[in-house]
C-alpha positions in Angstrom: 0.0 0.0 0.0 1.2 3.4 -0.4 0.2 6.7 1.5 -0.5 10.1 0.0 3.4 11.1 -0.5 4.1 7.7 -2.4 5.7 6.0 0.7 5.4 2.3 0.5 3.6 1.1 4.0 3.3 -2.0 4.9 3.1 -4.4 8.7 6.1 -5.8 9.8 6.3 -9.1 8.5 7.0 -10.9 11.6 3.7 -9.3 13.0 2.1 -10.1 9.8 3.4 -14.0 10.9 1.9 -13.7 14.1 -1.4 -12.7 13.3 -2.2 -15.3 10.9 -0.8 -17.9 12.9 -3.3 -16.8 15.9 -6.1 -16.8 13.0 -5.4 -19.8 11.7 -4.4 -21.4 15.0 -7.7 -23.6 16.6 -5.9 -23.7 19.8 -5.8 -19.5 19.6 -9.5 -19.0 18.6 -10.4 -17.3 21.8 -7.6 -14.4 21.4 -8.2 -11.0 21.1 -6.6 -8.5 19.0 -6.1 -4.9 19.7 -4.2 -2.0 18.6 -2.9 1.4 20.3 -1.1 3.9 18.1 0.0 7.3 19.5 -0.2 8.9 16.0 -0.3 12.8 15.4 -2.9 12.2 12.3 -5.0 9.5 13.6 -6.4 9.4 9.9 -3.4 7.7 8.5 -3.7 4.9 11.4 -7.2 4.4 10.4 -6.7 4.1 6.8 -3.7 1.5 7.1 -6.1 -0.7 9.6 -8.7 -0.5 6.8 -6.3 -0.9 3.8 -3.2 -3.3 5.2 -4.8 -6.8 4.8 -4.2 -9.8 6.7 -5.0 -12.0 4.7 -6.5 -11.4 1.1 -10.1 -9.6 1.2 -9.3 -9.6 5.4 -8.1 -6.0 6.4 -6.6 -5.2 9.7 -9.3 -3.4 10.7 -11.7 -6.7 10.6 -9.9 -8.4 13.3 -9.4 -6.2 16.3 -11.5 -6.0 19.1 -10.2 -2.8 20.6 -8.4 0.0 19.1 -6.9 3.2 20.7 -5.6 5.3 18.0 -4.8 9.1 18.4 -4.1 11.1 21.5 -6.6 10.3 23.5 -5.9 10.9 27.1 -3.4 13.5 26.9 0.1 12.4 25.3 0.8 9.5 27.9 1.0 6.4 25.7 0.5 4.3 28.8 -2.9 5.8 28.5 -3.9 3.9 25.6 -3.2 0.9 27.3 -5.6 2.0 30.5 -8.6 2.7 28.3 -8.2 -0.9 26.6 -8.1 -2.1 29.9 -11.3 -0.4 31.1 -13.2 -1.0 27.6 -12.1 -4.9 27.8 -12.2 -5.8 31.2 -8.4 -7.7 30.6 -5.2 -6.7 32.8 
């Protein structure tokens, strides 16, 4: 995929690994995926979640439960990690 300024983008592959491993993984059904991102232009998170696929026809976006993208909070990245923790319920 590339952004506005012709910049290739694309997940690391070892994450990309990862994540369909847990999706194709019966044993890892019950997992949940989230993101947190402490991105100046929240926009540009949000289109690579809706754009990046993980596999073919299955974006990023389609798999997480919980997303914290933006400064939301103030600029404390821990933040993002206490408002997934209160919207989910999981320490």
């Amino acid at each position: 995929m590339r952004n506005n300024e012709g910049q290739t983008v694309s997940m690391f592959p070892g994450a990309l690994d990862a994540l369909r491993y847990i999706l194709t993984t019966p044993e890892m059904k019950n997992i949940q995926i989230g993101v947190a991102s402490s991105s100046p232009i929240p926009i540009n998170s949000y289109t690579c979640l809706k754009n990046l696929e993980v596999f073919p026809g299955i974006p990023f976006a389609n798999i997480l439960t919980v997303e914290q993208i933006g400064k939301k909070g103030g600029d404390a990245k821990y933040k993002h990690f206490e408002n997934i923790q209160e919207s989910t319920g999981f320490e």
